[in-house]
Biopython code that builds the backbone (N, CA, C, O; Angstrom):
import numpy as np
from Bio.PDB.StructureBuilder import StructureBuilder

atoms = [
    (1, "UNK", "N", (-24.280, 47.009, -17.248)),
    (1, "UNK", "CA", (-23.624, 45.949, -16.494)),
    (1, "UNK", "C", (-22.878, 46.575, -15.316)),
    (1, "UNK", "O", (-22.065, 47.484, -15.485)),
    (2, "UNK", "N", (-23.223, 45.985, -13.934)),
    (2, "UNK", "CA", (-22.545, 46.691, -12.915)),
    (2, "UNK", "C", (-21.385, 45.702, -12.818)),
    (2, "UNK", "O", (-21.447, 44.484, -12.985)),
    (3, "UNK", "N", (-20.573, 46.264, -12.590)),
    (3, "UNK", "CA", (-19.033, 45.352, -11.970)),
    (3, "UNK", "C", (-19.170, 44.872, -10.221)),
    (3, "UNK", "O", (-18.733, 43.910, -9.590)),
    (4, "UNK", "N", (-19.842, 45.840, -9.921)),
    (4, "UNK", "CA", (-19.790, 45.755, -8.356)),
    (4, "UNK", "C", (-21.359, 44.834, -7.743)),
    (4, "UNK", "O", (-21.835, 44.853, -6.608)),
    (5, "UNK", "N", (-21.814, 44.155, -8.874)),
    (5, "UNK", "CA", (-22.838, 43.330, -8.573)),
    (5, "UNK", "C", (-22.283, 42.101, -8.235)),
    (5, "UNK", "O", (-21.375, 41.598, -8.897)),
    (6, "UNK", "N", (-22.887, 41.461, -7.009)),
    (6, "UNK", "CA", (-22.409, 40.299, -6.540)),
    (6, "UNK", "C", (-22.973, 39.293, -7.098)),
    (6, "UNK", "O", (-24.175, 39.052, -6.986)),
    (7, "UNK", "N", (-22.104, 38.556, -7.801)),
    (7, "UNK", "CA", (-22.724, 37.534, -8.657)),
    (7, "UNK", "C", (-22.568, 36.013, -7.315)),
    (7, "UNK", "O", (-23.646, 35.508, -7.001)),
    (8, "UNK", "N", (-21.754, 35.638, -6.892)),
    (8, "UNK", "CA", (-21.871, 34.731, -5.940)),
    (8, "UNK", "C", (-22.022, 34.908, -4.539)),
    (8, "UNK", "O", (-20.937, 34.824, -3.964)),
    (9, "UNK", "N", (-23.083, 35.145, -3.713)),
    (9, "UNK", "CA", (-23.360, 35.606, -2.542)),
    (9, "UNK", "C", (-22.620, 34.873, -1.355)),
    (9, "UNK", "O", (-22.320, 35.452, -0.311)),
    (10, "UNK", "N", (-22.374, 33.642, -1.596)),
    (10, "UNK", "CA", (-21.756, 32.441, -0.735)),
    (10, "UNK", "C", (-20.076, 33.169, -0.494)),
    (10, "UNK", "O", (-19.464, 33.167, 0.574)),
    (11, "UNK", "N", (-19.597, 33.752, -1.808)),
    (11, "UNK", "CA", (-18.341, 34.254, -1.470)),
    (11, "UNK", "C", (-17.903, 35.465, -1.459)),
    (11, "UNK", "O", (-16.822, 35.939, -1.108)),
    (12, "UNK", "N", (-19.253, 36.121, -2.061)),
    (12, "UNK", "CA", (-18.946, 37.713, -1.969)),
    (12, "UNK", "C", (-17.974, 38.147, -3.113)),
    (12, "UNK", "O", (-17.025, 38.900, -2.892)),
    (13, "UNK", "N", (-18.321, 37.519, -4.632)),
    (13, "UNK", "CA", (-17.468, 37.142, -5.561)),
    (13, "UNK", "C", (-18.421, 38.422, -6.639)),
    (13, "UNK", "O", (-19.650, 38.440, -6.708)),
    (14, "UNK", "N", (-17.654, 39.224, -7.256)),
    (14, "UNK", "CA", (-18.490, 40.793, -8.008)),
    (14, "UNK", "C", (-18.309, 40.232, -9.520)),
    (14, "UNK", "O", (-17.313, 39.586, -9.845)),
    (15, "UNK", "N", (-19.065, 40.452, -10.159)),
    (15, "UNK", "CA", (-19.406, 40.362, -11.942)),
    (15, "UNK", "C", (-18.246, 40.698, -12.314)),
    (15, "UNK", "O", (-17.717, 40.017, -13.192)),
    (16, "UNK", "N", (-17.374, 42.092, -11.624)),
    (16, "UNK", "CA", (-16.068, 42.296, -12.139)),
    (16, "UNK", "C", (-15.039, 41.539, -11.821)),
    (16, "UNK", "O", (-14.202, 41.270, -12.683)),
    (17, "UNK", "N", (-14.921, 41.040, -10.455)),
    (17, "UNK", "CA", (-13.479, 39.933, -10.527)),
    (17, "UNK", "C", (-13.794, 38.778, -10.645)),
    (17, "UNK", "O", (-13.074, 38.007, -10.010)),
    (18, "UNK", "N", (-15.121, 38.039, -11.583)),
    (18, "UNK", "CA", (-15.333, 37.361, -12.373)),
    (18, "UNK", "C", (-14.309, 37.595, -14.019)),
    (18, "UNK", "O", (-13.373, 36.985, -14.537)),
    (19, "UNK", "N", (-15.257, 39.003, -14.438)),
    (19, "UNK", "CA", (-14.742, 39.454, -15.772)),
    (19, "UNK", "C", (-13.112, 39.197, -15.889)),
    (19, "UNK", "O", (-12.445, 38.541, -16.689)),
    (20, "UNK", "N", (-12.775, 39.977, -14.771)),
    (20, "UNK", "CA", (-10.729, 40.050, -14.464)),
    (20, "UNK", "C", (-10.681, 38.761, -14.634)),
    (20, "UNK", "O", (-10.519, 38.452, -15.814)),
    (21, "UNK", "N", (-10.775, 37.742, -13.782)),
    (21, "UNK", "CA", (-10.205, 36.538, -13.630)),
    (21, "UNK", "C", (-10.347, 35.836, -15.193)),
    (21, "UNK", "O", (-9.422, 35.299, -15.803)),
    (22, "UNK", "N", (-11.560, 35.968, -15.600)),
    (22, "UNK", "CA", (-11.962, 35.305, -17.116)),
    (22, "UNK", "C", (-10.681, 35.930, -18.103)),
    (22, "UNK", "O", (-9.777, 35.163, -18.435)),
    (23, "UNK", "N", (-10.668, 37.239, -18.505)),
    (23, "UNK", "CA", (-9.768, 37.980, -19.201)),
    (23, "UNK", "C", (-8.481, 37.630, -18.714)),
    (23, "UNK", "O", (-7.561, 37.090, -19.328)),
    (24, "UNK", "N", (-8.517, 37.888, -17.905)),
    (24, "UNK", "CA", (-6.586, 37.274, -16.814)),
    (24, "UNK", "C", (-5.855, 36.195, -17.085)),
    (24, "UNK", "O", (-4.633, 36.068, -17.162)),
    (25, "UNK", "N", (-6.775, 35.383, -17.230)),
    (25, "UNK", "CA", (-6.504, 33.618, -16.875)),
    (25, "UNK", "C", (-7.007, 32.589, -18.630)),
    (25, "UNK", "O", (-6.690, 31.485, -19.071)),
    (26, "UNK", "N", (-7.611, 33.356, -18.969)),
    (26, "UNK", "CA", (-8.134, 33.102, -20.371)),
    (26, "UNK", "C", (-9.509, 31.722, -20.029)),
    (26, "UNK", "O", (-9.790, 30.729, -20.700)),
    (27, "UNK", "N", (-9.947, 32.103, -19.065)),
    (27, "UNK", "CA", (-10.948, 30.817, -18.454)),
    (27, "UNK", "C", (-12.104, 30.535, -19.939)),
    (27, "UNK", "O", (-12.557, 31.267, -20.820)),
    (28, "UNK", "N", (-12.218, 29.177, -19.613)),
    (28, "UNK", "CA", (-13.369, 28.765, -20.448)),
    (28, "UNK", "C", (-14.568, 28.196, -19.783)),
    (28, "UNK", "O", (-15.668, 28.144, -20.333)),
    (29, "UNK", "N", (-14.341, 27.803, -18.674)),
    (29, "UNK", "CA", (-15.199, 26.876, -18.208)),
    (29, "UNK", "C", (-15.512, 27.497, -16.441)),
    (29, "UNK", "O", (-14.730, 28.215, -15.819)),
    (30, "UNK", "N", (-17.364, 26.781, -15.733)),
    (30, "UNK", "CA", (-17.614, 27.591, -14.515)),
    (30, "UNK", "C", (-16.411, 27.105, -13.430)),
    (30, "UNK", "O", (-15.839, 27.658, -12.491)),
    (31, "UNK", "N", (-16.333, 25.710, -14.095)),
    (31, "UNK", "CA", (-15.330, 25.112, -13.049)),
    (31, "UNK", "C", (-14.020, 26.113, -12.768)),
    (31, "UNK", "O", (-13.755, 26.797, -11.779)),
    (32, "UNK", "N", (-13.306, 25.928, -14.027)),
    (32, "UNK", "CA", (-12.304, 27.007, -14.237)),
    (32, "UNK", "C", (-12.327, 28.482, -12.730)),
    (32, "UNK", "O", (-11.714, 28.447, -11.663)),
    (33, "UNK", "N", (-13.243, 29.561, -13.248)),
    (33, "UNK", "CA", (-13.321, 30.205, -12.863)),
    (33, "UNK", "C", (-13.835, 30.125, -11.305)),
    (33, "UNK", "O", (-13.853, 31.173, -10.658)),
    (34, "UNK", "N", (-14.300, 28.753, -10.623)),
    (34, "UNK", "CA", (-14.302, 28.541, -9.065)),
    (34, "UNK", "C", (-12.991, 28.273, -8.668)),
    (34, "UNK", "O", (-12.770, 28.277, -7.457)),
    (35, "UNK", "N", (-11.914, 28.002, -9.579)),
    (35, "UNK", "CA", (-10.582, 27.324, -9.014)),
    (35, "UNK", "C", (-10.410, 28.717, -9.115)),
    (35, "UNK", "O", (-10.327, 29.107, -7.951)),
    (36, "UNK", "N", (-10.292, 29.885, -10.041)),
    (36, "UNK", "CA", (-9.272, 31.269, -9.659)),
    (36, "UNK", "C", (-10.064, 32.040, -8.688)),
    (36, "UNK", "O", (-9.507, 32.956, -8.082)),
    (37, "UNK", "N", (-11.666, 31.691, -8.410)),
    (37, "UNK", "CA", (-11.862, 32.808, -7.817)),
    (37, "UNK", "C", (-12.943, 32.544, -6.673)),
    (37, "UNK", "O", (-13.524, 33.415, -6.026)),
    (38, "UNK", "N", (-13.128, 30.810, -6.530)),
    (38, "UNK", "CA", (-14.138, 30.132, -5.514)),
    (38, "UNK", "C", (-15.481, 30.609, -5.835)),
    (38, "UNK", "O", (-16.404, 30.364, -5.058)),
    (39, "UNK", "N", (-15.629, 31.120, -6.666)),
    (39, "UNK", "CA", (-17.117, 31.647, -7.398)),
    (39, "UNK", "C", (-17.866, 30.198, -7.559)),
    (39, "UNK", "O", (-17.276, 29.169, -7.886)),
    (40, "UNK", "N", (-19.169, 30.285, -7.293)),
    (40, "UNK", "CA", (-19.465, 29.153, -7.423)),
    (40, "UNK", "C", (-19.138, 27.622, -6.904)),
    (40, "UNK", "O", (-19.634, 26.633, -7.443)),
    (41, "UNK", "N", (-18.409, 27.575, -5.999)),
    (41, "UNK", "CA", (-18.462, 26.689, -5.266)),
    (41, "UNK", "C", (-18.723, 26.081, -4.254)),
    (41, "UNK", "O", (-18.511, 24.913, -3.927)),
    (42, "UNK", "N", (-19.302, 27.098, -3.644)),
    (42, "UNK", "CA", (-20.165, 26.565, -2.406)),
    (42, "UNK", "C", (-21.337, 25.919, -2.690)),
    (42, "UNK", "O", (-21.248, 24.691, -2.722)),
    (43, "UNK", "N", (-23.069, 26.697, -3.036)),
    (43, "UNK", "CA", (-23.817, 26.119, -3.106)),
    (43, "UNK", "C", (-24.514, 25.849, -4.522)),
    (43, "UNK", "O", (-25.511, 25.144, -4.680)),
    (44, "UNK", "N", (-23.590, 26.755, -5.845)),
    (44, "UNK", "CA", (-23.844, 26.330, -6.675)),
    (44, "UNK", "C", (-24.966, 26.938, -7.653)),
    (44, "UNK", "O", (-25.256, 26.660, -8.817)),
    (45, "UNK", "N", (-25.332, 27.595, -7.015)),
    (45, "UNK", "CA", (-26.805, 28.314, -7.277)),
    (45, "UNK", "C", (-26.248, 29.766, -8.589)),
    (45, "UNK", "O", (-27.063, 29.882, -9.504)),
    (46, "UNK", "N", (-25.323, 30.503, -8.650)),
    (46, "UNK", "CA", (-24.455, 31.477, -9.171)),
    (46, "UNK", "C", (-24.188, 30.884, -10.680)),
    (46, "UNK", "O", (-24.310, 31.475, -11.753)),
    (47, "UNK", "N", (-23.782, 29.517, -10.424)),
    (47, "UNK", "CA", (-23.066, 28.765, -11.729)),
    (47, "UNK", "C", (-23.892, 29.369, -12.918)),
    (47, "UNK", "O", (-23.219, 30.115, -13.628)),
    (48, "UNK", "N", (-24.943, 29.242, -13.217)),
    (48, "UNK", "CA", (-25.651, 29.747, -14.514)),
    (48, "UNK", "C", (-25.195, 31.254, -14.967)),
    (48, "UNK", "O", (-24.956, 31.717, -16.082)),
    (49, "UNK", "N", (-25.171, 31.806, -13.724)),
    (49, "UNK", "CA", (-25.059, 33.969, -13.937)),
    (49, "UNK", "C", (-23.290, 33.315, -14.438)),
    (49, "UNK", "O", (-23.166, 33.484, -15.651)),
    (50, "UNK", "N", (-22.363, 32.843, -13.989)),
    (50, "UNK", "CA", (-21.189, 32.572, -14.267)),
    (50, "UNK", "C", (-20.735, 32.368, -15.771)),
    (50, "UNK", "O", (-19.934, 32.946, -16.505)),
    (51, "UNK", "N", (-21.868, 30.957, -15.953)),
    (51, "UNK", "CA", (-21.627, 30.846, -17.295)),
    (51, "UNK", "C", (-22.357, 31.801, -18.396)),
    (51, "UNK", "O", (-22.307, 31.856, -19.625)),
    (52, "UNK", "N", (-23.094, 32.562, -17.340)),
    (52, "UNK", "CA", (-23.590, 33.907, -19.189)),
    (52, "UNK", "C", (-22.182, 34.589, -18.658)),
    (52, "UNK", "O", (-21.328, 34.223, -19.466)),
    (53, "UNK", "N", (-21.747, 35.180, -17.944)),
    (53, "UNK", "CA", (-20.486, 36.089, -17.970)),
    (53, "UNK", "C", (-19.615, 35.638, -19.274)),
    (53, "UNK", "O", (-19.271, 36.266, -20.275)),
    (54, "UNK", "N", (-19.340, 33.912, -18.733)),
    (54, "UNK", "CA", (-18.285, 33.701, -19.677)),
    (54, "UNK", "C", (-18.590, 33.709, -21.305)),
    (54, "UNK", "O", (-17.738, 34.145, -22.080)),
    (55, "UNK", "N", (-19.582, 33.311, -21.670)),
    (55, "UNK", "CA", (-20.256, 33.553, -22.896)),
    (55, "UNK", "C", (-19.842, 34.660, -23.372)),
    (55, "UNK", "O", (-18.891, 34.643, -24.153)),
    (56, "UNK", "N", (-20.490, 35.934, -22.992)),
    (56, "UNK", "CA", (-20.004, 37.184, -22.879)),
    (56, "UNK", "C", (-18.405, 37.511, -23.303)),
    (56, "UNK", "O", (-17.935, 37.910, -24.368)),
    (57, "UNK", "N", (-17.771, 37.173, -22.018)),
    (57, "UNK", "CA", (-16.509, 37.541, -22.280)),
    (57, "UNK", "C", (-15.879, 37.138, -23.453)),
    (57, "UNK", "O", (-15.284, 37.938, -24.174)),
    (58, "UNK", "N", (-16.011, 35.425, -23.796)),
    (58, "UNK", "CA", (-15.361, 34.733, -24.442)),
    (58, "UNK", "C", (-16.196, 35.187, -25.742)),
    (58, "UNK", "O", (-15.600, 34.593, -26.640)),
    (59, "UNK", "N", (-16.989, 35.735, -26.197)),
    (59, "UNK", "CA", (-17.655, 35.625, -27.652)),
    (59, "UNK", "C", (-17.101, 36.702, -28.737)),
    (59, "UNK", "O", (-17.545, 36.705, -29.885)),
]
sb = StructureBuilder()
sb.init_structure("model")
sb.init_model(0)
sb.init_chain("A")
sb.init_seg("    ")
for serial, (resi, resn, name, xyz) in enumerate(atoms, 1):
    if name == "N":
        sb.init_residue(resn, " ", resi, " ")
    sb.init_atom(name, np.array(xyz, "f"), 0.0, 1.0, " ", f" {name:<3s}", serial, name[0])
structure = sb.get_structure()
């Protein structure tokens, strides 16, 4: 798993300050994690790679 892989291209948003924000903030949800970190909110396309992160984190 790279940290420095860009999981949302629209914001230039990395697998790792996904992970941080999830662990940080105790996120559950993709929505969640576009409010701490605008991941996923532009075109939407990211949301799926988002929600395996959180799976991940949260399991």
């Amino acid at each position: 798993m790279d940290r420095d892989e860009i999981i949302c291209n629209c914001m230039e948003i990395t697998r790792g300050e996904i992970i941080d924000a999830i662990k940080n903030n105790n996120l559950k949800t993709v929505d969640e994690v576009g409010d701490a970190t605008e991941a996923g909110t532009v075109c939407g396309s990211c949301q799926d790679d988002i929600e395996e992160i959180l799976k991940d984190v949260n399991a």
